[in-house]
GUTORLUM-599015 format. One record per residue (C-alpha): x, y negated, z negated; residue number from 1. Coordinates in steps of 0.001 Angstrom, whole numbers, plus 524288, in hexadecimal, padded with zeros to 5 digits. Layout:
N
     c1     c2     c3  resi
      X      Y      Z   NUM
...
REM end
This chain:
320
     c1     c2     c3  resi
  27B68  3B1CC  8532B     1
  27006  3B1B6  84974     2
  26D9E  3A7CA  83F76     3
  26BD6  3AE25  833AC     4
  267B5  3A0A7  82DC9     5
  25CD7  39EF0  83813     6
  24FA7  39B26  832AF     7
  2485A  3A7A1  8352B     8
  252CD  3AD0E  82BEF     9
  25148  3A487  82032    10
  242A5  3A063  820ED    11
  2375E  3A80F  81FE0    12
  22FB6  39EE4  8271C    13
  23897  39F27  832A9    14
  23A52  3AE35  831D9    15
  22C93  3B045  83331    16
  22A4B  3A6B9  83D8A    17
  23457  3AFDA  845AD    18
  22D80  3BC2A  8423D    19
  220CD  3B74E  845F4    20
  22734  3B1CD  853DB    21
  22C88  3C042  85616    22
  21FAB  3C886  8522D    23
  2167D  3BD1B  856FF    24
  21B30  3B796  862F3    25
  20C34  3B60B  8677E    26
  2086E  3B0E6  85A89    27
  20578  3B690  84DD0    28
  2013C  3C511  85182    29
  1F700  3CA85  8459E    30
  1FAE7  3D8E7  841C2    31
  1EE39  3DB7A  83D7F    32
  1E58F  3D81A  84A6C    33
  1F199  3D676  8540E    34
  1EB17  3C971  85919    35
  1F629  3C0F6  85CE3    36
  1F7DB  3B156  85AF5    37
  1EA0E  3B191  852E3    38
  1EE0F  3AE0D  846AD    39
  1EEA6  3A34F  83DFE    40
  1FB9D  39FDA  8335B    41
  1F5D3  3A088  827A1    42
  1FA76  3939D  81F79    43
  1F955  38E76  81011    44
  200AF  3915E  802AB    45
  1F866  39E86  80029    46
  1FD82  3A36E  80AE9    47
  20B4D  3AB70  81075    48
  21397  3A663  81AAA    49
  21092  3ADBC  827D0    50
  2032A  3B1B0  8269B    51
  1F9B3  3B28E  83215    52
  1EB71  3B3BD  83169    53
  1E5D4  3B9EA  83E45    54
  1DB21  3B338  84413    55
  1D3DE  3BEC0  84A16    56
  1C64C  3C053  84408    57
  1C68B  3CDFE  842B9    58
  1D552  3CD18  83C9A    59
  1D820  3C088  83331    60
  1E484  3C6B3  82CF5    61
  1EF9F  3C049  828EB    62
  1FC9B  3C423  82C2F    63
  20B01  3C09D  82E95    64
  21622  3C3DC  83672    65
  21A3D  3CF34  82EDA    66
  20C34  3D658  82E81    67
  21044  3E2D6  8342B    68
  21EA3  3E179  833F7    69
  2286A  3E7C0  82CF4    70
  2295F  3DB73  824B9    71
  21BDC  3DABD  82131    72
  21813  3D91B  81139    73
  229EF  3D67C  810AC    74
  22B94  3CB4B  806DC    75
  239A5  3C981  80C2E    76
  23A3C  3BC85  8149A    77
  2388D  3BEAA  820B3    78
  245A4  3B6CF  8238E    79
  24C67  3C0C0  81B30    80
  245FD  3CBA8  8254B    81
  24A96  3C5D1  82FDE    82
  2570A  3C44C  82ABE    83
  257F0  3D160  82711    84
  25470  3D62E  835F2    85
  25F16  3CDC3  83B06    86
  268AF  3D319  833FE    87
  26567  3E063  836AD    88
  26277  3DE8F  84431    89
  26FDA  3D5BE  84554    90
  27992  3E204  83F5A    91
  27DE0  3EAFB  84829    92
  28064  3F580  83DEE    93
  275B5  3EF36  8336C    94
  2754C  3E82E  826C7    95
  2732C  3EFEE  8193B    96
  26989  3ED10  8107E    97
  273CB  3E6C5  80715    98
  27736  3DF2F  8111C    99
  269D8  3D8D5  814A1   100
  266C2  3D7BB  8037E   101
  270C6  3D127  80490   102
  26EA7  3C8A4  80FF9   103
  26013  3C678  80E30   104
  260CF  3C4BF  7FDF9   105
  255E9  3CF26  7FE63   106
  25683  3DBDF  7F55F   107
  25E54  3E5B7  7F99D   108
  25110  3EFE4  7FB3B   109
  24C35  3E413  8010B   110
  255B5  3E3B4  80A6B   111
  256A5  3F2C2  80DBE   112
  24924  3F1CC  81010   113
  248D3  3E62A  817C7   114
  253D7  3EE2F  8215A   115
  249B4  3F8DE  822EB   116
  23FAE  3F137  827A2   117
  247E5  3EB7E  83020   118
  24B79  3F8BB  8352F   119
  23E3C  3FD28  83656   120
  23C64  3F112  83F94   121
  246D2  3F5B7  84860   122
  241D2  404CA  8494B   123
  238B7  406AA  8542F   124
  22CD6  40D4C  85373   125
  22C69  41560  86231   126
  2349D  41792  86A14   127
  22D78  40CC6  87376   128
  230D5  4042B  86A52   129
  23E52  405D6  869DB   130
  2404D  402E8  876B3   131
  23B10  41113  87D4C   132
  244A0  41C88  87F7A   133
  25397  41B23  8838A   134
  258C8  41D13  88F7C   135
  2526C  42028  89B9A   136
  2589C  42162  8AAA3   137
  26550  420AB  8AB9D   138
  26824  41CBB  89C60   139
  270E9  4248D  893E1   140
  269EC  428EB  8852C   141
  27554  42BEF  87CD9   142
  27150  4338E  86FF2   143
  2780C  439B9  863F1   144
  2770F  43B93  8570F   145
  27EB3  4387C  849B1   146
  27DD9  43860  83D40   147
  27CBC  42D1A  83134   148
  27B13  42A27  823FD   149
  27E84  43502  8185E   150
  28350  43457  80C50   151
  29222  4303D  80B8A   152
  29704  43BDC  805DB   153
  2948E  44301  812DF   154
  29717  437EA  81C85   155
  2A3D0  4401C  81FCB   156
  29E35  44CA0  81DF5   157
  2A1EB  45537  82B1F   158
  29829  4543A  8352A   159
  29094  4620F  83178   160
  2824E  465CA  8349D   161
  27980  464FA  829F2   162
  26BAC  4675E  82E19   163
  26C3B  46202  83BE8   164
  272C4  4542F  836A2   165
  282AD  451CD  8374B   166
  28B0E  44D36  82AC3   167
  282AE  450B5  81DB3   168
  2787C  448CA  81878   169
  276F5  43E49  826BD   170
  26D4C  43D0F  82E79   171
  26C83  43E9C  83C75   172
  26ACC  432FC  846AF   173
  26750  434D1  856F8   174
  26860  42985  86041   175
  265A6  427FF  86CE4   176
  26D10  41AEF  8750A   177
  26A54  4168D  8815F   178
  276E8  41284  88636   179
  276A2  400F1  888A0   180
  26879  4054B  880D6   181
  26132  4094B  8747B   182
  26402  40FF0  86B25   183
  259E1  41A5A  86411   184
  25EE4  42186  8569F   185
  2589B  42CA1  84EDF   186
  2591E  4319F  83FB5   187
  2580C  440FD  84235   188
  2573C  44B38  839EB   189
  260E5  454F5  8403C   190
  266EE  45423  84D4A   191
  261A6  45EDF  85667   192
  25B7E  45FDC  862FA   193
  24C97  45FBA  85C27   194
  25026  45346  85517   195
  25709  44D57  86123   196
  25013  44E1C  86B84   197
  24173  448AA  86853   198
  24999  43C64  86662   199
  25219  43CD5  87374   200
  2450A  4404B  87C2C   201
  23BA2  434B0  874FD   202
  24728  42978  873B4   203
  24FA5  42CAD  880F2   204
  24A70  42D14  88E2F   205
  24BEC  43924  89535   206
  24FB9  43231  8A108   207
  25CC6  42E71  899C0   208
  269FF  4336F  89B3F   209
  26DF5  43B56  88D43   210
  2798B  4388B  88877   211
  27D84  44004  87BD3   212
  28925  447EE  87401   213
  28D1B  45642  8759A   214
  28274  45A5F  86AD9   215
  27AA9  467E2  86ED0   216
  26D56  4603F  86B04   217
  26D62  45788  87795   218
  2714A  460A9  883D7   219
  261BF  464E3  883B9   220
  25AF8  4580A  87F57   221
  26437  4528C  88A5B   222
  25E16  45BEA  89749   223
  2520F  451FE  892F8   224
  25932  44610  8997D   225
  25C10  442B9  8A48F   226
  26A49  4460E  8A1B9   227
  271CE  449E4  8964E   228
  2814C  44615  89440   229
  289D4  447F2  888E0   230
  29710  447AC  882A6   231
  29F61  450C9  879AC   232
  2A18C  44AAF  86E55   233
  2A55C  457A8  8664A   234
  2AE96  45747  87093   235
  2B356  448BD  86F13   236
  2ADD2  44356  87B1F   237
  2A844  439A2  878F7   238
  2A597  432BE  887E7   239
  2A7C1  4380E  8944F   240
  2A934  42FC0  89F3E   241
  2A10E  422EF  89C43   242
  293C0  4290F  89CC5   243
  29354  43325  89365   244
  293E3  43118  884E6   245
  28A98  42DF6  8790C   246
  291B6  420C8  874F8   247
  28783  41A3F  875FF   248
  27F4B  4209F  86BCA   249
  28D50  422FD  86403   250
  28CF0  4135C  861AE   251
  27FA5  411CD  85C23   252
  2849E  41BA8  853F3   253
  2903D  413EF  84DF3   254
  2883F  408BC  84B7C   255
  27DB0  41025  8445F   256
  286C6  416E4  83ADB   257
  28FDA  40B6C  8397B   258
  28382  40286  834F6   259
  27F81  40DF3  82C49   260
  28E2C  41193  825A0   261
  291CE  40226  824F7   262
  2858C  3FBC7  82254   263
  27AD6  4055E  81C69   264
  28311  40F4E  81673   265
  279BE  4181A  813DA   266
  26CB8  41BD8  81AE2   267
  261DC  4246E  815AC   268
  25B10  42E87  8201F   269
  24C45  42731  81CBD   270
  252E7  41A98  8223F   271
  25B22  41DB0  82C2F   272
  252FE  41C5F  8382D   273
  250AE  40E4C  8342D   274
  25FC6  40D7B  835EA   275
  25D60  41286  84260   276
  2541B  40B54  84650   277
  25DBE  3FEAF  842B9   278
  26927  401C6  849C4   279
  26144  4078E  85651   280
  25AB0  3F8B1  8562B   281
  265FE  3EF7A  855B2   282
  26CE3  3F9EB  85F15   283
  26103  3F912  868BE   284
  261AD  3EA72  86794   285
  26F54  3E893  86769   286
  27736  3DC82  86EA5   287
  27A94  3E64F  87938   288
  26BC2  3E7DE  87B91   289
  26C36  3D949  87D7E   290
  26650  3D643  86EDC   291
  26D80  3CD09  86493   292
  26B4B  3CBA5  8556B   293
  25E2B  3C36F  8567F   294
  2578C  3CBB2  86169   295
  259A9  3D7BD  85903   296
  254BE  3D31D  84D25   297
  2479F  3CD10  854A6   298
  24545  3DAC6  85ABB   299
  2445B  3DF97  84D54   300
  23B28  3D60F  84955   301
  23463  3DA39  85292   302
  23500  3E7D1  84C6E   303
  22D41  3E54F  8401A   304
  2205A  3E612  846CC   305
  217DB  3F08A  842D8   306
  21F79  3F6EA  838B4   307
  220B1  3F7EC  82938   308
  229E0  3FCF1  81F85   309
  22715  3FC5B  8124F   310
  2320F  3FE6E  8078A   311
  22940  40B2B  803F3   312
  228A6  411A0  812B0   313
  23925  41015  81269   314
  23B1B  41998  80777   315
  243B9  41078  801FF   316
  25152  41159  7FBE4   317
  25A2D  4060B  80107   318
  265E8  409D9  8082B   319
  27183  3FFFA  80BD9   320
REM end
């Protein structure tokens, strides 16, 4: 169980001596040159805790640990951001922005921001870097589709079409689970064969066994595996033997719209593949995959490399 009183937590001295152990762990790395351990730790009154000067002749910058980072030019403590990534790394279904204002005695835009970030640090960039495409020989790629979010006047509106999307006014979500695997989710504009399958050819290896619903979309896409299997749900079947179903992908799905009914209440279609992003990272390193609380939250420290995210970029309205 984590300590939510350890020192990293409630110093900024500490906290930054554990971010600089998980970016530097050959010394202080300059993101200006990329020399590693040739730097010197810049001391006196004048200056800020953290800074490096490199020592390469044709460099001599100064920089810290979060040069480059998605907490670069932050003045939140950097104990408050690692806070903040524990907690969201450490709920299964997340934490609101309320929740963490509350928590972290920051603003509340403060907060939704901070969650963002965080987000952004858990989206990958390729699809190399998330781990390469699911599947492969002998592995099962279940994939579906649902929808989330809208307002709540139509959350019980009936299930009609309305320009390729299901109940009025949500948005549509594909995911594709490896079964005892990954998990890879979508935001898509419509659900069709044209939006579908770019996503099912680049993210699922063709050498994997399909596994979907009854759907007209995926009879085609599926001749493009090495085999295709599915079950009639318009029929209520829902498994057939112990091979055939899409339960897998069915689960993700109840987490996902449980964290986003019960926790965020409301998301907007700018934002939601951030959400995404969340709940595909703490499934992907989930306790099943062998991965506790801590281990999570380190591999999205080790996420914050090489990106920014400035209040501006988010088109910013703070949801819950």
């Amino acid at each position: 169980m984590t300590d939510l009183t350890a020192p990293m937590y409630v110093n900024e001295e500490a906290a930054r001596a554990h971010l600089e152990a998980i970016r530097w762990p050959d010394g202080p790395a300059c993101p200006h040159c990329g020399s590693v351990d040739r730097a010197t730790k810049l001391e006196g009154d004048s200056t800020r805790p953290g800074v490096w000067k490199c020592r390469e002749p044709e460099c001599r910058k100064p920089f810290s640990v979060t040069v480059g980072t998605l907490f670069e030019r932050s003045h939140i403590p950097l104990n408050k951001w690692l806070l903040a990534v524990h907690l969201l790394c450490a709920s299964k279904k997340g934490i609101s922005a309320h929740q963490l204002h509350r928590m972290l005695d920051v603003q509340y835009r403060t907060a939704w921001f901070m969650a963002h970030r965080i987000r952004e640090a858990m989206r990958p960039l390729s699809v190399k870097d998330g781990g390469g495409p699911l599947g492969g020989k002998n592995k099962v790629v279940e994939a579906d589709e649902t929808y989330v979010g809208g307002k709540e006047a139509n959350k019980h509106a009936s299930k009609r079409r309305h320009r390729g999307r299901g109940a009025v006014g949500k948005e549509a979500v594909f995911a594709l689970v490896e079964r005892r695997g990954r998990v890879m989710s979508h935001h898509v504009p419509a659900v069709s064969a044209k939006t579908l399958r770019p996503i099912l050819v680049r993210h699922a290896s063709r050498k994997s066994y399909l596994m979907t619903d009854d759907s007209p979309i995926y009879p085609g896409i599926g001749d493009e595996f090495a085999g295709h299997g599915s079950v009639n749900h318009s029929q209520e079947e829902y498994v057939r033997g112990v091979f055939w179903h899409t339960n897998t992908v069915e689960n993700y799905f109840s987490i996902l719209k449980r964290g986003i009914t019960g926790v965020y209440h409301h998301v907007s279609q700018r934002h939601l593949r951030r959400y995404l992003a969340e709940f595909d990272f703490r499934y992907n390193n989930r306790k099943a995959m062998g991965i506790e609380d801590d281990g999570r939250a380190l591999r999205a420290l080790k996420g914050i490399g090489g990106k920014r995210l400035t209040y501006r970029r988010t088109n910013m309205r703070p949801e819950a």
